[in-house]
BADOMI-420048 format. One record per residue (C-alpha): residue number from 1; residue in three letters; chain; x negated, y negated, z negated. Coordinates in nm, 3 decimals. Each point is the difference from the previous one (the first is absolute). Example, Ala and Ser with C-alpha at 12.3 -4.5 7.8 and 13.67 -1.06 7.14 Angstrom:
BEGIN
SITE  seq  type  mol  X  Y  Z
SITE  1  Ala  A  -1.230  0.450  -0.780
SITE  2  Ser  A  -0.137  -0.344  0.066
REM end
This chain:
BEGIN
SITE  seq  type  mol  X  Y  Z
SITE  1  Unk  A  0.915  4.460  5.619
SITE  2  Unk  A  -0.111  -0.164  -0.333
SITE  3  Unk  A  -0.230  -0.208  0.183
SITE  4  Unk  A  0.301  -0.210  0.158
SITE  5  Unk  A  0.162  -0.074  -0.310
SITE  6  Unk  A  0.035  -0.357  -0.101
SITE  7  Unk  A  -0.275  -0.154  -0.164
SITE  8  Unk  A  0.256  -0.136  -0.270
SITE  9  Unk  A  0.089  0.361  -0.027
SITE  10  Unk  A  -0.382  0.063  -0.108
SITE  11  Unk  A  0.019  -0.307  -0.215
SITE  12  Unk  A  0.295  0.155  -0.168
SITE  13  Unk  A  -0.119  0.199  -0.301
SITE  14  Unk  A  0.207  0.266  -0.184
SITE  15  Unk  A  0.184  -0.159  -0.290
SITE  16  Unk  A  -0.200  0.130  -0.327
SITE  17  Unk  A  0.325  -0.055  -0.195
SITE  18  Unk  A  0.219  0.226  0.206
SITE  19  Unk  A  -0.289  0.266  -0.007
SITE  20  Unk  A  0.043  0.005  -0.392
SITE  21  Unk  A  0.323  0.028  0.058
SITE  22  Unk  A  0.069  0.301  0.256
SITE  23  Unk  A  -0.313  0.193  -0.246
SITE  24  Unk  A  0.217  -0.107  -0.312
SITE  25  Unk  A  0.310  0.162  0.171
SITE  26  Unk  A  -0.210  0.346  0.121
SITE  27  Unk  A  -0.133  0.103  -0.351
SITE  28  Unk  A  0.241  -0.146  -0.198
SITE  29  Unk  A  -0.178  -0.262  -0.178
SITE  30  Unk  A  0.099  -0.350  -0.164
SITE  31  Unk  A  0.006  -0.274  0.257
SITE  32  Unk  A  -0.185  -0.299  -0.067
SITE  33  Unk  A  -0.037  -0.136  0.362
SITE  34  Unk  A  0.321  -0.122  0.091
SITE  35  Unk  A  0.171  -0.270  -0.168
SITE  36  Unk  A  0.373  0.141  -0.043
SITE  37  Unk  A  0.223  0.054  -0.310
SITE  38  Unk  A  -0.022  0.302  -0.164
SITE  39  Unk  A  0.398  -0.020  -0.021
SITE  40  Unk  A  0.300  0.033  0.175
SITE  41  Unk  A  0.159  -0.251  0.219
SITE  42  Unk  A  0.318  -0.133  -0.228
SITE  43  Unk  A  0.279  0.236  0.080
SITE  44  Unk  A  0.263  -0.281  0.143
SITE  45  Unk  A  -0.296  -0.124  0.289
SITE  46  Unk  A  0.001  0.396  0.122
SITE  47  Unk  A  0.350  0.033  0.001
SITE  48  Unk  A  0.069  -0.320  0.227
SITE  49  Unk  A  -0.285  0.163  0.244
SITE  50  Unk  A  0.191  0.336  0.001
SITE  51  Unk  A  0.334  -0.142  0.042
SITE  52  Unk  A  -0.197  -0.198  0.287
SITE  53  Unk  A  -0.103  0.308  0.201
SITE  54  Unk  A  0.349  0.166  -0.110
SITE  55  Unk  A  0.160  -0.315  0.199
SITE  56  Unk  A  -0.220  0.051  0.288
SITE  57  Unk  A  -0.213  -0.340  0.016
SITE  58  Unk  A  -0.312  0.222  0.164
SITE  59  Unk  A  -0.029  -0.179  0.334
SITE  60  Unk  A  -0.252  -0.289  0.000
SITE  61  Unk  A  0.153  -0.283  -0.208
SITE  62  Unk  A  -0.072  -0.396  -0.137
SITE  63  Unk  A  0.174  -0.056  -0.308
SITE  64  Unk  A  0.052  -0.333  -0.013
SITE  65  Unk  A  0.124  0.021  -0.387
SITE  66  Unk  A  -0.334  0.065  -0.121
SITE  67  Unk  A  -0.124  -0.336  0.123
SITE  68  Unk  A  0.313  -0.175  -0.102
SITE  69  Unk  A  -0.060  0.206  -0.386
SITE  70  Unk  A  -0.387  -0.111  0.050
SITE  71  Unk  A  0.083  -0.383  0.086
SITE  72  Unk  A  0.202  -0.075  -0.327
SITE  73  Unk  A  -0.291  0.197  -0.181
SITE  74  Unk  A  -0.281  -0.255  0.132
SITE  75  Unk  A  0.238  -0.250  -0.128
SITE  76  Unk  A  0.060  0.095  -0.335
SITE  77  Unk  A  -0.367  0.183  -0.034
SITE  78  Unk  A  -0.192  -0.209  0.109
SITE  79  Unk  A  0.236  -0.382  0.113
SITE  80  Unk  A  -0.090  0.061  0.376
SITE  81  Unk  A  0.239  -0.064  0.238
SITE  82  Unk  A  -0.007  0.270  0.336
SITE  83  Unk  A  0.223  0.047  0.251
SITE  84  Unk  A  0.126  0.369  -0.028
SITE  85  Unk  A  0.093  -0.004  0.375
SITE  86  Unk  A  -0.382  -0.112  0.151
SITE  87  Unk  A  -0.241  0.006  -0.294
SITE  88  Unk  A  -0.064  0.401  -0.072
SITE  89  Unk  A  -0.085  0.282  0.179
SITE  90  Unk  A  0.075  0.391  -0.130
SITE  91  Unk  A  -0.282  0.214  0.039
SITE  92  Unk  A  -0.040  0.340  -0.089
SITE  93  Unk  A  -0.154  -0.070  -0.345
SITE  94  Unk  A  -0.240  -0.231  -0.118
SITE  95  Unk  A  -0.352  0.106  0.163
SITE  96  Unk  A  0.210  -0.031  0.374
SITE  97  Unk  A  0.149  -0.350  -0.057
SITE  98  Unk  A  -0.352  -0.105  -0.139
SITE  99  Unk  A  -0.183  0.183  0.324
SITE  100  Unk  A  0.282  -0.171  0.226
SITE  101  Unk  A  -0.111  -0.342  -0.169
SITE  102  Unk  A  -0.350  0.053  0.061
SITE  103  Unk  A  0.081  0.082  0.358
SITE  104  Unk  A  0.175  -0.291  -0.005
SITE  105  Unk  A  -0.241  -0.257  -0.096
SITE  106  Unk  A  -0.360  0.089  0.056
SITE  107  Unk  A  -0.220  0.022  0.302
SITE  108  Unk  A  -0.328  0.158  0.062
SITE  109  Unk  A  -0.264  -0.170  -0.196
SITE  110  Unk  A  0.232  -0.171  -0.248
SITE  111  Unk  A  -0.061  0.063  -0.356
SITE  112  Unk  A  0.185  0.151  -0.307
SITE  113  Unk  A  -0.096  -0.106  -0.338
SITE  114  Unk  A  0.089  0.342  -0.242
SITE  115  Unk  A  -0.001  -0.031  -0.375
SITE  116  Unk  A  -0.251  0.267  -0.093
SITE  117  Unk  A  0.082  0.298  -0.116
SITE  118  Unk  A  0.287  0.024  0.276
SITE  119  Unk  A  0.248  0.237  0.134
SITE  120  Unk  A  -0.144  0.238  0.265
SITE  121  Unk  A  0.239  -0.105  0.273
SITE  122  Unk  A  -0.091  -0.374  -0.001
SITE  123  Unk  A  -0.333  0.044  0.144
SITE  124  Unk  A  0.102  0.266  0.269
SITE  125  Unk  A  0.295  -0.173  0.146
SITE  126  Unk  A  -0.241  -0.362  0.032
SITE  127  Unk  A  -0.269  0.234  0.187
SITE  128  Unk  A  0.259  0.133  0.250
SITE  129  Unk  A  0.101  -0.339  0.028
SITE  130  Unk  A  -0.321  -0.129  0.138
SITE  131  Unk  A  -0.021  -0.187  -0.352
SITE  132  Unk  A  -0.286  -0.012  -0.250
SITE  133  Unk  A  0.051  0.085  -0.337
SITE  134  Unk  A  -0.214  -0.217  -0.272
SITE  135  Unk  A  0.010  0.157  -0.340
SITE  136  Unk  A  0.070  -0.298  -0.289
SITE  137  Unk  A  -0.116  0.187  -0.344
SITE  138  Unk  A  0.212  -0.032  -0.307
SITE  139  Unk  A  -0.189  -0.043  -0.321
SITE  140  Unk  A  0.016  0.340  -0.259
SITE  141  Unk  A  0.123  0.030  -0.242
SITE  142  Unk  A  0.314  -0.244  0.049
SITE  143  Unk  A  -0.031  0.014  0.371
SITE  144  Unk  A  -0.001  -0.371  0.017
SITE  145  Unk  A  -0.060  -0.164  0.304
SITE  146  Unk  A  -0.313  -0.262  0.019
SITE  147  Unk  A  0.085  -0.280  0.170
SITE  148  Unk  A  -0.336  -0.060  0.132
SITE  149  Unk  A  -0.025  0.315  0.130
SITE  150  Unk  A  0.326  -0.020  0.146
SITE  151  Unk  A  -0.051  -0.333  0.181
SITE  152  Unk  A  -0.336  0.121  0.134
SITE  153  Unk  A  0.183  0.274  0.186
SITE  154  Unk  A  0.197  -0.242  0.249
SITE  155  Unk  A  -0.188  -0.071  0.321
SITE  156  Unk  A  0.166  -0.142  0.312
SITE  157  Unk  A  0.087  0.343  0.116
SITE  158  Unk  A  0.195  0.048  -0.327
SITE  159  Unk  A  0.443  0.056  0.135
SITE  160  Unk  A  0.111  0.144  -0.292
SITE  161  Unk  A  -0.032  0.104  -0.378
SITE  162  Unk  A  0.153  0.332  -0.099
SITE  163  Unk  A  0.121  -0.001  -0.388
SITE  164  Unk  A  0.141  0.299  -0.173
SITE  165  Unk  A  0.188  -0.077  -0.361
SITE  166  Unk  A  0.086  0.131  -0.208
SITE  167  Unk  A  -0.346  0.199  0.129
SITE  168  Unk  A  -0.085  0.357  0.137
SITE  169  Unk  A  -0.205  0.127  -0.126
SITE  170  Unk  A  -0.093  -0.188  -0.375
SITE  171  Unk  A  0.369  -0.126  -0.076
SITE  172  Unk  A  -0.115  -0.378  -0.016
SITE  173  Unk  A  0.281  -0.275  0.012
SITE  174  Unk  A  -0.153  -0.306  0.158
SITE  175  Unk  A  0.086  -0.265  -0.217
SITE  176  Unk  A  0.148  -0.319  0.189
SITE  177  Unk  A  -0.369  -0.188  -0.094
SITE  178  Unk  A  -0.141  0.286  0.234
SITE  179  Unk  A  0.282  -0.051  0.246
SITE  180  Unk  A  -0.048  -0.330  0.044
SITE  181  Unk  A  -0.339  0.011  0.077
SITE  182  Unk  A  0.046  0.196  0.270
SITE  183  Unk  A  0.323  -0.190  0.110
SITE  184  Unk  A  -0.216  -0.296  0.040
SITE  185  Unk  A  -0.272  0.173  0.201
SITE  186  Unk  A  0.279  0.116  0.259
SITE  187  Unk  A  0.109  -0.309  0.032
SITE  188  Unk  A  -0.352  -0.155  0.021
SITE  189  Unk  A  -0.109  0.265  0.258
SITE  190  Unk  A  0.344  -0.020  0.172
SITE  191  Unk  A  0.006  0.350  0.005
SITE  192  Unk  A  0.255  0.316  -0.108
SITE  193  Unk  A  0.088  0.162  -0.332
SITE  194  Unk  A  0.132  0.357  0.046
SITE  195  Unk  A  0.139  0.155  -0.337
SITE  196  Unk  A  0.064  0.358  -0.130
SITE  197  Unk  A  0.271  -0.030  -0.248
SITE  198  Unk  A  0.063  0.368  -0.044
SITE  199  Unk  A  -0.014  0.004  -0.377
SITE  200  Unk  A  0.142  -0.359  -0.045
SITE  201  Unk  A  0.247  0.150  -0.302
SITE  202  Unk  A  -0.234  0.218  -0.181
SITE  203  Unk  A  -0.190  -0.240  -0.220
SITE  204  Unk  A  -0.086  0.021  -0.349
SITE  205  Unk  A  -0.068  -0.199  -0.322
SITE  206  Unk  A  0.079  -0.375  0.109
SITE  207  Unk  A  -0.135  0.024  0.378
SITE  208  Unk  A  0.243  -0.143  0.237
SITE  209  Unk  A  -0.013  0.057  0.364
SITE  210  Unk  A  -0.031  -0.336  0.219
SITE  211  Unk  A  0.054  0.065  0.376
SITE  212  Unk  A  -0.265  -0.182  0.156
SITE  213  Unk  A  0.259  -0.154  0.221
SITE  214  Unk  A  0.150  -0.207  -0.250
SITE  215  Unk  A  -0.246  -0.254  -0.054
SITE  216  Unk  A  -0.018  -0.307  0.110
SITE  217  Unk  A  -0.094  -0.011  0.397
SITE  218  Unk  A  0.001  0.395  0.073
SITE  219  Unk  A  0.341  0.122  0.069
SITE  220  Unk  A  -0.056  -0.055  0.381
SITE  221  Unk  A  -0.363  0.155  0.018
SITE  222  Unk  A  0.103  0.312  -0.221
SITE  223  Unk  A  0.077  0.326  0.112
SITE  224  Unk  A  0.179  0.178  -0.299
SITE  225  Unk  A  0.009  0.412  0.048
SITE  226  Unk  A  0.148  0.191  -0.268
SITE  227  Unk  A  0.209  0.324  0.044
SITE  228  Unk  A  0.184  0.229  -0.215
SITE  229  Unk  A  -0.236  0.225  -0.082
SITE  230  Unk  A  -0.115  -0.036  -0.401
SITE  231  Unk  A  0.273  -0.156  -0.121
SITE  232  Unk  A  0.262  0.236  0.072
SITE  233  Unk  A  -0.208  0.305  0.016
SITE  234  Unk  A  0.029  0.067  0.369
SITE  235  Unk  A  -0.356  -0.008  0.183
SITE  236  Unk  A  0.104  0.245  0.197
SITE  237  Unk  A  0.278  -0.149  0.155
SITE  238  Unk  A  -0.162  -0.279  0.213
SITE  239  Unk  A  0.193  -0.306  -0.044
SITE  240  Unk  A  -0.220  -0.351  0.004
SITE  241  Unk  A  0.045  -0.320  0.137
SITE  242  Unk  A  -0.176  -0.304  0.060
SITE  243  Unk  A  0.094  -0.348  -0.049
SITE  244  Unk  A  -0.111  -0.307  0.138
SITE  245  Unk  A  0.118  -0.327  0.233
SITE  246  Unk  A  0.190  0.113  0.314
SITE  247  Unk  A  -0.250  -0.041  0.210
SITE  248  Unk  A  -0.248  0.257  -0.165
SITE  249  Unk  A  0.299  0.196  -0.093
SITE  250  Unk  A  0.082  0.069  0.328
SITE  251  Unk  A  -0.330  0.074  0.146
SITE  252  Unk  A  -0.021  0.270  -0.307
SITE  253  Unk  A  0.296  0.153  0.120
SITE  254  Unk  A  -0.045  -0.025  0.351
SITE  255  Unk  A  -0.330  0.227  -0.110
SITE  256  Unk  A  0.210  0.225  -0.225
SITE  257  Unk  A  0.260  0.050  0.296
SITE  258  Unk  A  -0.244  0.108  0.222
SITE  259  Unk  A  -0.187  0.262  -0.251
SITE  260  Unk  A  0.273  0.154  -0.220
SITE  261  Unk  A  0.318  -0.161  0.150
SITE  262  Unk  A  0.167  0.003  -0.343
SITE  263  Unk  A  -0.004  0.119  -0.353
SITE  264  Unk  A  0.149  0.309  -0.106
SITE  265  Unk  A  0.405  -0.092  0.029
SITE  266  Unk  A  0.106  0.206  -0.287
SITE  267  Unk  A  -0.263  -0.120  -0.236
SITE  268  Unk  A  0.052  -0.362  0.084
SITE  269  Unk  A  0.375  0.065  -0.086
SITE  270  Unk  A  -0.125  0.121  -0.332
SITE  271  Unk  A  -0.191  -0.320  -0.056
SITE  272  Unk  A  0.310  -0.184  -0.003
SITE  273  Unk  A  0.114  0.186  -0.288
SITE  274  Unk  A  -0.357  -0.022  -0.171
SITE  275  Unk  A  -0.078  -0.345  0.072
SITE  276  Unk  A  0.337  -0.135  -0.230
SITE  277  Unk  A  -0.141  0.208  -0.317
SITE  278  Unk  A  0.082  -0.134  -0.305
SITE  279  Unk  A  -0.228  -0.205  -0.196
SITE  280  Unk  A  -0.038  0.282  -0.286
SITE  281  Unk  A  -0.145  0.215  0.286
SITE  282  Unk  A  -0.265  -0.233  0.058
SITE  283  Unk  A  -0.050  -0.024  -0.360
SITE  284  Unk  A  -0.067  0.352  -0.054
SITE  285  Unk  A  -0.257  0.030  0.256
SITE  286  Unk  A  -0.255  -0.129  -0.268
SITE  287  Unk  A  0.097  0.242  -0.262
SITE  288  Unk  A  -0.151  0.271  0.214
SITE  289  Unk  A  -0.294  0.167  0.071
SITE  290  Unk  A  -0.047  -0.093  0.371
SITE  291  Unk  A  -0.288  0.122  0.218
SITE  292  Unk  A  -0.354  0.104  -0.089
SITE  293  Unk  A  -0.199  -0.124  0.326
SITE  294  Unk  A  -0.350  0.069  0.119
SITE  295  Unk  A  -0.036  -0.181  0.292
SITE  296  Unk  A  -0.334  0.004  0.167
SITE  297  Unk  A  -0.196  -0.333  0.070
SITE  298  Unk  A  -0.315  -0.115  0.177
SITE  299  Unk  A  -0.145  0.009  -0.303
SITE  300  Unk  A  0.134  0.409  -0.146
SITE  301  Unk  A  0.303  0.030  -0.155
SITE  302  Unk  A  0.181  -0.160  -0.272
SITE  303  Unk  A  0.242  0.211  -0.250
SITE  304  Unk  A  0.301  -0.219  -0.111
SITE  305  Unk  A  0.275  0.101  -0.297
SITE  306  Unk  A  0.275  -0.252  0.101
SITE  307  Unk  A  0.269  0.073  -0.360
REM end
């Protein structure tokens, strides 16, 4: 019966990363594949999800706090306004609400410029898609992006721009120079931005993390995903959203409704309690060792000591 499977089923390779990973776990060995703290989730975000499952919110669930909590965030982050009630969508973590997004916006033959090296998932959720990934490479050994080379990429098939930053897997901040640069190439190309925020408060040194989305002309043409995941030490919990205008928002979670129906209900409780950390928690994010990540590329792998 292999025969009849899918041919995006035989597109579909195994994830290198999660190989590492379950041959890591077997013998024992350090695990430099996945990108996940090497500590433990701070004690009041575990108690709020036991106290969750204690209370019995296990039945499929929406939340509706964590968009409110999210809303005023955007707002003080990052000075965009979003309406908590049409503008986000909660996924079950980051790589759904980004695959639900991709669903969302691009059609067979459309193309998806990738800032190279790139997260494995990009690339296999534009292919199922129907989409065409086109690899943009970032100059060593600051990981700049050329402009030239960047502009070059666009061609008439060109619907959206995928950015990741702070970045997976070198740690580079765009600066807001870089930003804008590609701000104004959406814009010229009339096309999307959709951005991976996942580490957006564990930078270091003076970087500063710019949602795309904020500048000038993109809020509407953005789709932010983000999820709990690396800030609060909880990858394995599966809580993610996406933000964007109601319009996109909705077709997201139309998508989302139809492939997970909802995040997990006690976890999303939990969020409500981890989302409202205090500043000082935030702060002390950069004052520990965080991940070492090897994530694979096109191109072999690239070893990264984020401290």
């Amino acid at each position: 019966m292999e025969a009849k499977l899918s041919e995006a089923s035989r597109r579909v390779a195994p994830s290198p990363i999660q190989e590492l990973s379950h041959l890591a776990q077997r013998v024992g060995a350090v695990n430099l594949a996945e990108g996940f703290p090497d500590f433990p989730a701070p004690a009041h975000v575990k108690a709020a999800a036991s106290a969750a499952i204690v209370a019995d919110h296990n039945q499929y669930r929406h939340v509706q706090g964590i968009c409110d909590i999210l809303a005023k965030r955007m707002k003080r982050d990052h000075d965009l306004n979003v309406d908590p009630l049409t503008d986000f969508a909660i996924c079950c973590g980051q790589s759904e609400a980004f695959a639900a997004a991709i669903f969302a916006t691009i059609d067979q033959g459309d193309e998806v410029l990738l800032f190279d090296p790139a997260f494995e998932t990009y690339q296999t959720c534009i292919e199922l898609a129907r989409g065409v990934p086109v690899y943009v490479p970032l100059d060593p050994p600051s990981w700049t992006l050329n402009e030239d080379k960047f502009l070059k990429s666009f061609t008439n098939r060109t619907k959206a721009v995928v950015l990741n930053s702070p970045h997976n897997p070198t740690g580079k901040v765009f600066s807001q120079e870089e930003l804008l640069i590609i701000a104004r190439a959406c814009q010229k190309m009339d096309c999307f931005a959709i951005t991976d925020e996942v580490y957006e408060y564990i930078t270091y040194d003076e970087n500063k993390h710019i949602s795309l989305a904020s500048l000038p002309g993109m809020q509407y043409r953005t789709i932010i995903t983000s999820s709990l995941s690396k800030t609060y030490s909880v990858t394995g919990w599966r809580i993610g959203w996406a933000c964007a205008s109601a319009n996109i928002a909705s077709a997201i979670r139309n998508i989302h409704v139809k492939l997970t129906d909802s995040a997990p209900a006690p976890f999303q409780e939990a969020a409500l309690v981890a989302l409202t950390s205090t500043p000082d928690f935030y702060s002390s994010l950069k004052k520990v060792i965080i991940v070492v990540h090897c994530s694979p590329t096109r191109h072999g792998s690239i070893s990264i000591d984020i401290i």
